[in-house]
N, C-alpha and C positions, 0 to 999 in steps of 0.2 A: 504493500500500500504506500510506504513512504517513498520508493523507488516512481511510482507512478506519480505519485504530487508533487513532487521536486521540481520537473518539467514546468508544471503550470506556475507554482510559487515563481520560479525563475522567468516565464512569460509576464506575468504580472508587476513585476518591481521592474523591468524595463521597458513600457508601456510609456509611448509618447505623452500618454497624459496625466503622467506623475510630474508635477512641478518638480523644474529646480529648484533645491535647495538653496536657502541663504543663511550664511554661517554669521554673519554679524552686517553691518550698517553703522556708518561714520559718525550719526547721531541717534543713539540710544533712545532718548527722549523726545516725544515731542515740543513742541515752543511753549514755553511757560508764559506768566500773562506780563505784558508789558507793566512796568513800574517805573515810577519818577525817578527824576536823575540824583545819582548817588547825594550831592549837596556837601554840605560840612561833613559827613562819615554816613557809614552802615556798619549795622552791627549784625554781623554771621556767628551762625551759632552749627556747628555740625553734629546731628540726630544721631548715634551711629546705629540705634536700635532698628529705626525704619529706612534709613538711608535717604534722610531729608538733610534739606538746610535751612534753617530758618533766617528769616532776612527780617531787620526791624529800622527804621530811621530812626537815626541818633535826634536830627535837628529837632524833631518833637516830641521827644521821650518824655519830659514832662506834661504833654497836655493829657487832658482826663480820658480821650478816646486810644491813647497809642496802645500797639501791641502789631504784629507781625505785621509786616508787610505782605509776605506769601512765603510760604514753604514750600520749598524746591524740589522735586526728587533730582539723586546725583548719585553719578555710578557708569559702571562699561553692560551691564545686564539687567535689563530691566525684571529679570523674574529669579532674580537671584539677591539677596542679604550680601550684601557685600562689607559694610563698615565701615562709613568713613568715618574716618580717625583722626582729628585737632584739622587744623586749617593754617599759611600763612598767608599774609596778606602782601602784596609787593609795595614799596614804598614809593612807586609810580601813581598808583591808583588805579593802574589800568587793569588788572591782572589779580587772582587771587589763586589758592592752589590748597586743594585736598589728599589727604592719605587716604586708600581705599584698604583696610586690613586683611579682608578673609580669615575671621579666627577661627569660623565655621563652616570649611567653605561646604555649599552644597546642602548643608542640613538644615537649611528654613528654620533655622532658629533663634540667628544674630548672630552677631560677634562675640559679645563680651560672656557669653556663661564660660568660657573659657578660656580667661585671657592669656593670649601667649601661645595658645596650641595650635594654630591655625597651621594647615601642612600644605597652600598654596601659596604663591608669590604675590604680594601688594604689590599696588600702584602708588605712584603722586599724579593727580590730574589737575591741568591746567582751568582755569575756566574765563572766561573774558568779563571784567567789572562790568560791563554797561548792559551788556545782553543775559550775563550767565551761563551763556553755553558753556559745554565742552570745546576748548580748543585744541589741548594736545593731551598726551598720556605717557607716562615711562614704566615699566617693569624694575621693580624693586625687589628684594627677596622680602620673606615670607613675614606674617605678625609686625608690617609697621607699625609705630610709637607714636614719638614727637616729630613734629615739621615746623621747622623755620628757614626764616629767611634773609641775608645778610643786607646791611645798612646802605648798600649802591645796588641791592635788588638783584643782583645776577647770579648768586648762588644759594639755591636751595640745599640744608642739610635735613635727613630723614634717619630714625632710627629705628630697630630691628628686635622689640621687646618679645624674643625671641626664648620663649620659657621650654618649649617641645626641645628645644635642640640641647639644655642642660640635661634632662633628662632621655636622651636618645643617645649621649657619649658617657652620660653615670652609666647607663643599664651593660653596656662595653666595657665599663672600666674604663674609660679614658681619661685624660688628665683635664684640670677647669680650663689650661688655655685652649684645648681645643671645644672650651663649649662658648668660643668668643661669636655673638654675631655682629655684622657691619652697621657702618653708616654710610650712609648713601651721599655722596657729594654730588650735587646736580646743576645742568647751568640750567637756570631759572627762564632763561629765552628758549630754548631748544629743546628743550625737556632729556637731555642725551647727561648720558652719567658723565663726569669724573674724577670717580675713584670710588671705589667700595673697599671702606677702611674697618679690617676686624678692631672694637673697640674693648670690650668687656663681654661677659655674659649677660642676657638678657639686660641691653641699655636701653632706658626710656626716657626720659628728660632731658634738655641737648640745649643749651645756650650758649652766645658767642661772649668772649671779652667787648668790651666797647672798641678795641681798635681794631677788632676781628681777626686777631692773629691767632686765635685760639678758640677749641670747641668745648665746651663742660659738660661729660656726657653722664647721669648718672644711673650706675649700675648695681642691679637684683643686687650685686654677689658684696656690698657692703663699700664700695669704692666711687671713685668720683673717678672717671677715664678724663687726661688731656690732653686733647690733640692741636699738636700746632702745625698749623692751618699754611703759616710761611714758610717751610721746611721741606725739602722734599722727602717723599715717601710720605708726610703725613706722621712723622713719630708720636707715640702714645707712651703717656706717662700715668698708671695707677696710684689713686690715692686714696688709702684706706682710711675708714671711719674710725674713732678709736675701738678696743677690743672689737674687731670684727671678724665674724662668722666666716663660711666657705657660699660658694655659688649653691649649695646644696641646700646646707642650714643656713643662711645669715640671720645675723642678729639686730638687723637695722632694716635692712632692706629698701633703700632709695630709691624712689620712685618723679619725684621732683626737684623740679629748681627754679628759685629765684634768682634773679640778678642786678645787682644797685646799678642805675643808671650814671651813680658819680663817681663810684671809686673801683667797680667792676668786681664788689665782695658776692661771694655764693654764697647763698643759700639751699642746705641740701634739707629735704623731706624725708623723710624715712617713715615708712607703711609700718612695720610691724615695733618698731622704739618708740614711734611718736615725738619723734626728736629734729630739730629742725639745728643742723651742724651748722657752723661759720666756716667757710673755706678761703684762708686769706688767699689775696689773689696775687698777691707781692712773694710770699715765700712758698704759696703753695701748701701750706701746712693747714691742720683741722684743728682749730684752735678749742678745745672744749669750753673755758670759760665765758665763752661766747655764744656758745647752744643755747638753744631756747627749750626748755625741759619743762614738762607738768603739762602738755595741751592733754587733754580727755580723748581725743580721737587724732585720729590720721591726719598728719598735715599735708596739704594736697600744693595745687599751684597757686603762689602767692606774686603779690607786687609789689614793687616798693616805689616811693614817692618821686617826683623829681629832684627834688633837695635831698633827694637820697635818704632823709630820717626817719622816713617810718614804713614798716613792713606792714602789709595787710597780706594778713596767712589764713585761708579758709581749714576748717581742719571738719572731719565726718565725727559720727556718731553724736556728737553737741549738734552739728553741723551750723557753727557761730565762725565769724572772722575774728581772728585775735590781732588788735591794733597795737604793732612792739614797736617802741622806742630802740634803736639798730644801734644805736650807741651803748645803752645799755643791756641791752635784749631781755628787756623786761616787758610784759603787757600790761598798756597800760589801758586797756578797756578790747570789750567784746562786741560785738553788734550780732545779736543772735536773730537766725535766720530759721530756724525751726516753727515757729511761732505763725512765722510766714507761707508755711507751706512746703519749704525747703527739704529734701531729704536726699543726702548723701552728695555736699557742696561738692565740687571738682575744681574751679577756677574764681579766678577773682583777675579782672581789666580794670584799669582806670580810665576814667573818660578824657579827653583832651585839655580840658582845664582843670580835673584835678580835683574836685569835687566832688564829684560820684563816681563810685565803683558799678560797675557789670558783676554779679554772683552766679554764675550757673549751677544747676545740680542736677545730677543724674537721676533723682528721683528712684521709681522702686523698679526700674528697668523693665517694665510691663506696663506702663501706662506713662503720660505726658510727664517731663520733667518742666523745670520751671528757670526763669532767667529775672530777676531780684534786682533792682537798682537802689542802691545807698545812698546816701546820704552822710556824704564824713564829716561834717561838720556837725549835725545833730547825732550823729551814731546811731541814724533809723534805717528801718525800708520804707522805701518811700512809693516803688509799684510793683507788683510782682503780673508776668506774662507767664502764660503754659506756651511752652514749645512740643516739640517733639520728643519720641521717644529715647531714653538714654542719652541724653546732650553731653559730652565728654571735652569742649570748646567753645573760647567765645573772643571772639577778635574783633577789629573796628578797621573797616574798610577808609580813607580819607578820600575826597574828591579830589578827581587827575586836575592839578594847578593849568 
């Protein structure tokens, strides 16, 4: 019987009237709805749960009706969770640029139940400020991070919080440096790599010096990776936390960073201590009498002022901003955000004069998270918006001068 149906099976799938196949198309999405020109800023906010973005104008944050402008979808597969993952903004205005993760790929269930395990290759996608399209797209390896973008706009750096690959050289027995994953060095016009620099184990937080000669990358395995950026080859230099743990166990585990706009001081987050280190930027050294010790939760991605004196650190489980005096590294007030609606803070932006902050929160990763505007001057919230699902960034587009 199966000898006799083969024939026809095989008549059938060659039949003039089986369309070609179409493997993919240059734009994913259709045309989203036209919206008012960018102005003084916008504010992006990247979903990673639904694979949105939500778009909101800065110039009328304060009036009584604001809240989204439109949520986007953005991605290479419209029927697939892809993750997009933090955002940088170019300092042109023209241009912004997303991580696409795949922590999941393929499993219709998100990114983040698994953060770090994802076994396909990320993207960085380009998208044009005025329209929002997709303009271009690069091949990254696997569980993109953090993305930013350098001070003259032309190189994009991406990190590789790469948790599956510790655990796929442990199960071998192989040694932590070979559980180092990359940083993507990208020219921000072309979307064309150069260089994929192994940095640490599983690194997720990535900031430049202010004169850009250096990258501060911080990693799972309890260390701060630095790569200097003027050098060739890209040399990396490790810098441990005090008593710190292995890539397996660590005891701190960093996960963010801040960085002072005046003096180029780090600020390193650590997920499981709760400790927010001082990494002088002059000797390189972790200066413990400098840590910020006691927050109640996770201290997540913070900001610091333009005068460089004061730290605004969101931390989880309170899920409050702790307001530190960076001279002292003392808190000197909270501005709690639970009250609010807030649950499970990620970031903190300052707005361009300095006044208000942007809080986003991931919320309960199944239903809308929310995006909090401050008040530093009163230590209030002053509006809260529902965005999309799992918001994990929040950045501020300026208008192209």
């Amino acid at each position: 019987m199966l000898t006799l149906l083969a024939p026809l099976a095989l008549g059938a799938c060659t039949s003039s009237e089986v369309p070609e196949l179409d493997y993919s198309i240059e734009q994913p999405w259709p045309s989203g709805p036209e919206l008012p020109p960018v102005g003084n800023g916008r504010i992006i906010i990247t979903n990673s749960m639904d694979d949105t973005l939500s778009l909101l104008d800065l110039d009328t944050m304060l009036s009584p009706s604001w809240g989204e402008l439109a949520r986007l979808p953005v991605g290479l597969n419209p029927v697939e969770l892809e993750g997009p993952h933090h955002s940088a903004i170019s300092p042109r205005g023209d241009s912004y640029y997303v991580g696409l993760s795949y922590y999941v790929p393929g499993a219709g269930s998100g990114p983040h139940g698994a953060h770090g395990s994802g076994t396909a290759d990320g993207y960085c996608l380009k998208l044009d400020a005025k329209t929002n399209r997709l303009v271009g797209s690069v091949r990254v390896d696997r569980n993109p991070g953090d993305l930013i973008i350098s001070a003259d706009g032309r190189t994009l750096y991406q990190t590789h919080f790469d948790m599956l690959k510790i655990t796929e050289v442990a199960s071998r027995g192989g040694p932590e440096s070979e559980m180092n994953a990359r940083l993507a060095i990208l020219d921000a016009d072309t979307l064309t790599r150069k260089a994929m620099v192994p940095v640490c184990p599983a690194p997720h937080a990535v900031r430049l010096s202010p004169d850009g000669t250096r990258a501060y990358v911080a990693c799972i395995s309890d260390e701060v990776a630095v790569v200097q950026l003027d050098t060739e080859g890209y040399p990396v230099t490790p810098i441990k936390m005090p008593n710190p743990g292995s890539a397996l166990a660590p005891k701190h585990e960093p996960y963010a960073l801040t960085l002072s706009p005046t003096d180029g001081a780090v600020w390193v987050s650590s997920l499981k201590s709760r400790t927010v280190h001082y990494l002088d930027p002059v000797t390189l050294q972790v200066v413990p009498e400098r840590a910020i010790y006691g927050l109640r939760g996770s201290p997540m991605f913070g900001v610091v002022s333009a005068d460089g004196r004061t730290l605004y650190m969101p931390y989880q489980s309170v899920d409050a901003v702790a307001v530190i005096d960076t001279a002292t590294s003392k808190v000197t007030q909270e501005i709690h955000l639970s009250t609010e609606g807030c649950i499970n803070v990620h970031q903190v932006e300052l707005t361009p004069d300095g006044k208000h902050a942007l809080a986003v929160c991931e919320g309960d990763h199944q239903g809308p998270g929310t995006l909090h505007v401050l008040n530093l001057e009163a230590g209030t919230v002053e509006k809260t918006v529902t965005v999309g699902i799992f918001p994990d960034s929040v950045a501020i587009l300026r208008g192209t001068p």
